[in-house]
DRENFI-427745 format. One line per 10 residues: their letters; for each residue x, y, z of N, C-alpha, C. Coordinates in steps of 0.1 Angstrom, whole numbers, always signed. Atoms other than C-alpha are relative to their C-alpha. Layout:
BEGIN
A = X:Y:Z:X:Y:Z:X:Y:Z | ... $
This chain:
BEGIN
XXXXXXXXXX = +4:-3:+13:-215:+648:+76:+10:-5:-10 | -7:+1:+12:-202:+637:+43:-6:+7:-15 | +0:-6:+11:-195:+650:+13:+5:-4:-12 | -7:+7:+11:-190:+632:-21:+0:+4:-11 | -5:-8:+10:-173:+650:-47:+6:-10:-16 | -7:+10:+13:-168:+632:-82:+7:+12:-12 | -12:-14:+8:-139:+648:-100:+5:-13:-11 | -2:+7:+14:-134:+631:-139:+17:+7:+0 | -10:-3:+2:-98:+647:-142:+7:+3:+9 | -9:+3:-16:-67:+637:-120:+6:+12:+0 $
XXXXXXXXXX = -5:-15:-8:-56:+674:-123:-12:+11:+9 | +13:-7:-9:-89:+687:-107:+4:-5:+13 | +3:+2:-12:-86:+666:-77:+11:+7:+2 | -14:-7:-9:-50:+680:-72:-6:+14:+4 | -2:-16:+0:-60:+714:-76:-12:-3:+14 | +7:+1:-7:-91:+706:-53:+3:-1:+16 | -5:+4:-9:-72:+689:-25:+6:+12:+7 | -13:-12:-2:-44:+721:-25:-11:+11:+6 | +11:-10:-4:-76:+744:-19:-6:+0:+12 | +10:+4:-11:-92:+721:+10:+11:+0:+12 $
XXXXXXXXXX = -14:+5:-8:-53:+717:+28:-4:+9:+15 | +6:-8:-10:-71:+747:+52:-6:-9:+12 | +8:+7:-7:-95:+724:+63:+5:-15:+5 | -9:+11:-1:-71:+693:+71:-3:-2:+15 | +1:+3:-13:-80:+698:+111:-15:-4:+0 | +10:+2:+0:-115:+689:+101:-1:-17:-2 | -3:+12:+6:-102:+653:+92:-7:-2:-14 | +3:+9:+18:-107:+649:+50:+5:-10:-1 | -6:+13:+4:-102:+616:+41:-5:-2:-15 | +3:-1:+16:-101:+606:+5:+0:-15:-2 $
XXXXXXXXXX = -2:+17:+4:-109:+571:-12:-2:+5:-16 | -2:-4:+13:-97:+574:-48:-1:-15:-10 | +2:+12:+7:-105:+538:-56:-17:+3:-4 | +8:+4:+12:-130:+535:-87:-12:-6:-1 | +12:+8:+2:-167:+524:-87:+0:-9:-9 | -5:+10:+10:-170:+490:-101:-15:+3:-6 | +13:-3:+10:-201:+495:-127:-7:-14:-6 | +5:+12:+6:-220:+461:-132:-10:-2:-11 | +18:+5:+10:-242:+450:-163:-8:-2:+4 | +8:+10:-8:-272:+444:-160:-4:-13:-9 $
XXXXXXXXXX = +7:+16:+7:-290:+408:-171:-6:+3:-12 | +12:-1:+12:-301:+414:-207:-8:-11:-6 | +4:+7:+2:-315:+383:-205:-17:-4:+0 | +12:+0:-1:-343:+392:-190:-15:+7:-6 | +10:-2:+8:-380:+394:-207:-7:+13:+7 | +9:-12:-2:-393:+430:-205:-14:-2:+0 | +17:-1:+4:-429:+420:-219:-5:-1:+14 | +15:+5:-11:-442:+406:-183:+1:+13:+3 | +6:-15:-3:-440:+445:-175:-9:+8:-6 | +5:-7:+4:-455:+454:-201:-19:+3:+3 $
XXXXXXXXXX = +9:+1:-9:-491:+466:-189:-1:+3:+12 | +2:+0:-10:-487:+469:-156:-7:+10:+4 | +7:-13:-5:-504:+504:-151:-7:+2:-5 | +13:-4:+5:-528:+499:-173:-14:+0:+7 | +12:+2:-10:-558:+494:-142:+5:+9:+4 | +3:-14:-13:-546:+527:-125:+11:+10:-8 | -4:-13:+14:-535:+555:-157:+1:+13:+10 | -7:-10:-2:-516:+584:-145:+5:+10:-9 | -6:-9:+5:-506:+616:-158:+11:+4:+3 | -7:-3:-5:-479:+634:-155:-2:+10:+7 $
XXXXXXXXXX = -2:-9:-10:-489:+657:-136:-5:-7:+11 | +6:+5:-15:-503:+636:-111:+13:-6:+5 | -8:+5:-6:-470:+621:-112:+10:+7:+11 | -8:-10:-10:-451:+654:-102:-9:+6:+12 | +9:-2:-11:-475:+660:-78:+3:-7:+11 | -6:+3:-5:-467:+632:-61:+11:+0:+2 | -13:+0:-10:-434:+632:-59:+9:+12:+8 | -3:-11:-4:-433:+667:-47:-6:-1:+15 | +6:+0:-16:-455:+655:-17:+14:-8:+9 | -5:+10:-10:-427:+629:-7:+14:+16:+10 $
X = -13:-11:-4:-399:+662:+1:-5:+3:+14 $
């Protein structure tokens, strides 16, 4: 099992770590290196999307419907 914890302030992880030191025969390992965050292409032309759903119109409720079947 894993468990991924995003902590914004480098005194939270301390305090976090000092809390979990119990659980240290459980092997925690930490990777404190940085997601790199890429642009994306704003090059690209939105319009050919636009349309696309207009041959099969949905609601929203038909949407949450579905995605309540996928759980």
């Amino acid at each position: 099992m894993k468990i991924l914890i995003e902590i914004e302030a480098p005194g939270d992880w301390e305090k976090l770590t000092k809390s979990l030191e119990i659980l240290q025969s459980m092997g925690i390992k930490t990777n404190s290196t940085p997601l790199v965050i890429a642009k994306g292409n704003k090059k690209i032309n939105p319009e050919s999307i636009f349309g696309i759903w207009k041959n099969s119109p949905h609601s929203i409720s038909e949407i949450r419907k579905n995605a309540w079947r996928n759980f």
